[in-house]
Structure formats: C-alpha cells, structure tokens
N, C-alpha and C positions, 0 to 999 in steps of 0.2 A: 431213143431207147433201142438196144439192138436186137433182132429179133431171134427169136425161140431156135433153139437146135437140137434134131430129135436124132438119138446118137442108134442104130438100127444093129449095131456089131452085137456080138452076144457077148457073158460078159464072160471071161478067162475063168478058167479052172482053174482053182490051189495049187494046182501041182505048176502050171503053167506060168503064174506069177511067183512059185519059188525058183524057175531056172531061169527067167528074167532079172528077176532083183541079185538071183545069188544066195540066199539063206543056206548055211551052215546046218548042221543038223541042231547042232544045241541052240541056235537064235530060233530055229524052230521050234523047239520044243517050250521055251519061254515063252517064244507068241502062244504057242497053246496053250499055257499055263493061263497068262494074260485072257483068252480067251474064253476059257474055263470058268474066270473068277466073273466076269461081265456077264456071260450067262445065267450064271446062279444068282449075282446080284439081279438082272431080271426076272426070275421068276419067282423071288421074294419079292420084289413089289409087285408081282402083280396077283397074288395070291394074300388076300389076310390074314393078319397071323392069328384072330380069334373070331369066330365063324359070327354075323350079327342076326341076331332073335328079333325080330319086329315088334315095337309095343304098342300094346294093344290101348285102341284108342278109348279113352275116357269117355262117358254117357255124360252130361252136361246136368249139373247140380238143381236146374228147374226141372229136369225130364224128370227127376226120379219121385 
C-alpha cells in the first residue's frame, strides 16, 4: 500500500488558475454560470422545503 502524502503548498487563487489554464473571458463566465447553478442546487437540499411540526406523542389507551 503506498503511503499518505500530505501536500503543505496553499492552494491557488481563481485568478491564478485562470492564467495558468488560459480561460477566455466568456468560458469564464460559463464556469460561473455552471457554478451558480451547483450552488443553489446545494442549498435547496440542504434546507427543507416545508418546515416539520413534531407530533405529539399519544398517552397509551390503558393510562387513560
């Protein structure tokens, strides 16, 4: 098994990997679109969409 490798560099700035890769202004602007939509899909799931009420427990048909 090979063993762990703990990578200590920090990790690049946006702007730093757009003049690395080369990104054009309009594929940029798609990734942000792209980026936009994954967002919002996360925080629709991580919010309920109808708030839950607790129900309230039953007293047991011998107690009463």
């Amino acid at each position: 098994m090979p063993k762990s490798l703990l990578i200590t560099a920090p990790r690049p700035a946006p702007e730093e990997m757009e003049s690395h890769f080369g990104f054009s202004k309009a594929r940029k602007k798609e990734l942000q679109v792209l980026v936009d939509e994954f967002e919002a899909q996360l925080h629709l799931e991580e919010a309920p969409a109808v708030p839950t009420i607790p129900e309230k427990r039953r007293t047991s048909a011998s107690a009463a």
